[in-house]
C-alpha positions in Angstrom: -19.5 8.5 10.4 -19.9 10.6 7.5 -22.0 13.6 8.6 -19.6 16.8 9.2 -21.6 19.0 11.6 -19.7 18.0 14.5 -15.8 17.3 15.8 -14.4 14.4 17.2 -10.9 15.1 18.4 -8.6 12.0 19.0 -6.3 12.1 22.1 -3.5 11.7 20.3 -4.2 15.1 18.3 -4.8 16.6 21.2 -1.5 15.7 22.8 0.4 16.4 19.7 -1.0 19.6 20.2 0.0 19.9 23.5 -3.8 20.2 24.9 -5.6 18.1 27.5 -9.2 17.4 27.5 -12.0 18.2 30.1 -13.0 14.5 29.6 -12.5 11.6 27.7 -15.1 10.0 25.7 -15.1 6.2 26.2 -16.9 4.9 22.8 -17.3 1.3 23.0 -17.4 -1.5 20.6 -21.1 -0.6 20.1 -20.9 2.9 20.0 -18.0 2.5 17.5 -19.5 -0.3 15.1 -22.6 -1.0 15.7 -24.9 0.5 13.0 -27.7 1.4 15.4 -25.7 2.8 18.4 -23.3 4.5 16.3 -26.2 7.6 16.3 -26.0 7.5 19.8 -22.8 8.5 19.6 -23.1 11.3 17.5 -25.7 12.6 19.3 -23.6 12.7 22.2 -20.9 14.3 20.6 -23.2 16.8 18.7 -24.0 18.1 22.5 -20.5 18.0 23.8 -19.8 19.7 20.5 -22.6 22.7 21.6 -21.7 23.4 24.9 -18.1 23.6 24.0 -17.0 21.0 25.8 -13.4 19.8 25.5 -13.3 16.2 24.9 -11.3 13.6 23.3 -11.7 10.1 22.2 -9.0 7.5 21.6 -10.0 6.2 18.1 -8.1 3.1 16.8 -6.3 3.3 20.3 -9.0 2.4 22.0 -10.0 -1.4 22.8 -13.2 -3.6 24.4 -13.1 -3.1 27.7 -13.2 -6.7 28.5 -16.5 -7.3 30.0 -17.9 -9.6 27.5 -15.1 -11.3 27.7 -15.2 -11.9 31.6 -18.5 -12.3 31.9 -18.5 -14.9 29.7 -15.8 -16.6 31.7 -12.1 -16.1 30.1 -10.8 -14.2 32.6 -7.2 -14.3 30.9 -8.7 -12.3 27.9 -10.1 -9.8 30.0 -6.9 -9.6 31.8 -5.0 -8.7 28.6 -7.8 -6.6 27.0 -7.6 -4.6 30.2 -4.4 -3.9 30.7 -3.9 -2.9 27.2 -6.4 -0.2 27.5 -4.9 0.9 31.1 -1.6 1.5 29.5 -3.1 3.5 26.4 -4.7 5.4 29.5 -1.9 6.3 31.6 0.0 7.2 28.5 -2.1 10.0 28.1 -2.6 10.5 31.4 -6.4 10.2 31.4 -8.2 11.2 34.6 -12.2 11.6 33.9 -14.1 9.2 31.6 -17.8 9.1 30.4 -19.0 6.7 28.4 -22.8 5.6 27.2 -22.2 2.1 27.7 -23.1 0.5 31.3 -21.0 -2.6 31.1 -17.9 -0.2 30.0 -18.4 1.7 32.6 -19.1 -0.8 35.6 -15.9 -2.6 33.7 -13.4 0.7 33.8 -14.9 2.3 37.3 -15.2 -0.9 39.2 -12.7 -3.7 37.9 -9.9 -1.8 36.1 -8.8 -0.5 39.4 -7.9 -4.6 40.1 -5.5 -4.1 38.0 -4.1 -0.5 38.6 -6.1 1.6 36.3 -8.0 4.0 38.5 -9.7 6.9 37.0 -13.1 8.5 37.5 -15.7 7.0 35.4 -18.9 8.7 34.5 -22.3 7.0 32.8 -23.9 9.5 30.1 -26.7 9.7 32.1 -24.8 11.4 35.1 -23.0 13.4 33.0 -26.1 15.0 31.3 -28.2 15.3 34.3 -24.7 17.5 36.0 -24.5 19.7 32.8 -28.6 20.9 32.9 -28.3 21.0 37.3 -24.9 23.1 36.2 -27.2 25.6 33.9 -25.0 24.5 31.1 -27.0 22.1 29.4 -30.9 23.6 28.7 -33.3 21.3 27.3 -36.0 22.4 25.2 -38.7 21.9 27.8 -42.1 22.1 26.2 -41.4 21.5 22.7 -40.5 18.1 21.1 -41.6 16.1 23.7 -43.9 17.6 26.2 -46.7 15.5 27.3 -44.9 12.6 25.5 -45.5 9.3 27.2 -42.2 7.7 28.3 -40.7 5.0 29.6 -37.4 4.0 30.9 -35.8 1.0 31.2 -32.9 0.3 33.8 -29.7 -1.3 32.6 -28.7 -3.7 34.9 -25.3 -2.8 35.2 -26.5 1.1 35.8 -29.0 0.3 38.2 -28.3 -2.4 40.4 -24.8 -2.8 39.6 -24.2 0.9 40.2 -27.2 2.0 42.2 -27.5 5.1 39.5 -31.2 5.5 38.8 -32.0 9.1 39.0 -30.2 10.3 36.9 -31.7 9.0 33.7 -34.8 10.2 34.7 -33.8 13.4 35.9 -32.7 14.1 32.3 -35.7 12.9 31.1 -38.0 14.9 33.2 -36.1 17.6 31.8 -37.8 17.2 28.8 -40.8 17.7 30.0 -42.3 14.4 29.2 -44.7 12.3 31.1 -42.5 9.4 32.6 -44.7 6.4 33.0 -43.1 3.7 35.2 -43.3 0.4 33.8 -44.7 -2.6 36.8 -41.1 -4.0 37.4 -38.8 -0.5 38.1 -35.2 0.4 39.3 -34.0 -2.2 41.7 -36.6 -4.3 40.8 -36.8 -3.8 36.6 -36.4 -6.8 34.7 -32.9 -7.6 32.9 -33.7 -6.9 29.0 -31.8 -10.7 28.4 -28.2 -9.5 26.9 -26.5 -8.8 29.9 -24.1 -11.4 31.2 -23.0 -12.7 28.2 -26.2 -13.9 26.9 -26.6 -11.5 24.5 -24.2 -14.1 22.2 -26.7 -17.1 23.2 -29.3 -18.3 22.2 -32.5 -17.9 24.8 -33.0 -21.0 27.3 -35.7 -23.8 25.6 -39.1 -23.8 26.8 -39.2 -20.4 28.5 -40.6 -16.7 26.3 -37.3 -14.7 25.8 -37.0 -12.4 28.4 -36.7 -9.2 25.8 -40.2 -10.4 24.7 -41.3 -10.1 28.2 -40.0 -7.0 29.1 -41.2 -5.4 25.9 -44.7 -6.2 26.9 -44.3 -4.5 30.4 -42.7 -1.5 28.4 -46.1 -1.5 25.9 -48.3 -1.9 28.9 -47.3 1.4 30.0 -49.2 3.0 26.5 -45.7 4.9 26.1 -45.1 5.6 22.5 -41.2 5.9 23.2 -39.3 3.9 25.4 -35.8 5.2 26.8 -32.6 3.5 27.3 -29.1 3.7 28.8 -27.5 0.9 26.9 -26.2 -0.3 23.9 -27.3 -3.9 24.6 -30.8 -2.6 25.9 -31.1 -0.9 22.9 -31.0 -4.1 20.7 -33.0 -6.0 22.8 -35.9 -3.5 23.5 -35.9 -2.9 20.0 -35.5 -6.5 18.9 -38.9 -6.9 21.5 -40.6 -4.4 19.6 -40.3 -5.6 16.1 -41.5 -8.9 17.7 -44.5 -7.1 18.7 -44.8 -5.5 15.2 -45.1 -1.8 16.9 -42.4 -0.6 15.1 -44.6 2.1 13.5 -45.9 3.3 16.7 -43.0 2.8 19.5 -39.7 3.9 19.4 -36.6 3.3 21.4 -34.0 6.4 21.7 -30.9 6.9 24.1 -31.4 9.7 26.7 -28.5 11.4 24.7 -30.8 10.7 21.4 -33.9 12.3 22.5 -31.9 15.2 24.3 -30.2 16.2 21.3 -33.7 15.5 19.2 -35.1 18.6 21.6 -32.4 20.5 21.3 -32.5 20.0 17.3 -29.4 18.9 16.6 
């Protein structure tokens, strides 16, 4: 990250410091190195940044989470990738996490606690759509986006991992876009194709990649921007698109991307 119009305080300042943070800010491997998802990650931090928030994240102390690892079947890994980020934790004595990745957080609400870590874990999405119900966060309404055509596709592990799918579109129906539904929606949306350790495969023989498919549900819907929750969406629905060659007419943005893209920042 080289832009300088926004602060990222590590936890370990913070507690040299002798300060505690509202929240800590759970990264991820994508949100940390992946070229693409990195801006997600500033724009989330540009808006915690605005509204004052008090946040941390754990920098170089912070690890995977493990789910690639046990989805894909070495449970041992996970096991030790875990509890070296549960210790790093309860070090700092972290109790409220929010992270924009869906596998982290299914991973750190829902399987940590197997192994002791227990903390209260919070997708982006919920996070946002709490800060503009609060009065705290207030979209641009009727600017950047208004009568926009959107779509939004559901992250697996957001949706019917985690039953969350309000939320997302609350926060985008505070932008005063027109939400389009693609044919296959919430519990019944189609996977993009990364989650479960696929995204490291290569797609089954014989059968149309299932990013291609979903991409072509997404463009049936006429939406010039489609909206995800996910780091691994975000390649995929994006990969789809380039397929299609409607790059120049389609985009996919992160709810925290197009939020802060109202809000200017």
């Amino acid at each position: 990250m080289t832009e300088q119009s926004y602060k990222v305080p590590t936890m370990a300042e913070m507690a040299a410091g002798g300060e505690s943070p509202e929240i800590l800010f759970w990264v991820g491997c994508a949100g940390s190195f992946d070229d693409r998802y990195k801006k997600v990650t500033i724009a989330f931090v540009k808006i915690l940044n605005k509204l004052g928030i008090k946040f941390a994240v754990l920098g170089t102390e912070e690890g995977c989470s493990g789910d690639p690892a046990r989805r894909a079947g070495n449970e041992f890994l996970f096991q030790m990738q875990a509890m070296a980020n549960i210790q790093v934790l309860d070090m700092y004595g972290v109790k409220k996490i929010v992270t924009a990745c869906p596998h982290c957080f299914n991973t750190l609400k829902n399987e940590y606690p197997e192994l002791g870590g227990t903390y209260e874990v919070i997708h982006h999405s919920e996070f946002l759509q709490q800060l503009i119900n609060e009065g705290r966060l207030a979209v641009a309404g009727g600017g950047t986006f208004k009568g926009r055509k959107i779509t939004f596709h559901d992250s697996c592990y957001l949706g019917r991992a985690n039953d969350i799918y309000e939320a997302p579109r609350a926060v985008l129906e505070a932008l005063d876009a027109d939400l389009i539904e693609m044919k296959r929606s919430k519990a019944k949306g189609l996977c993009c194709g990364a989650g479960g350790g696929q995204m490291f495969k290569e797609p089954e023989s014989g059968k149309k990649d299932v990013n291609i498919e979903r991409i072509e549900e997404a463009l049936h819907t006429g939406a010039d921007t489609i909206a995800v929750a996910c780091p691994f969406c975000m390649v995929m629905m994006t990969d789809g698109v380039k397929n299609k060659e409607k790059e120049d007419s389609v985009r996919v943005f992160d709810l925290a991307e197009l939020i802060a893209q109202a809000d200017g920042l």
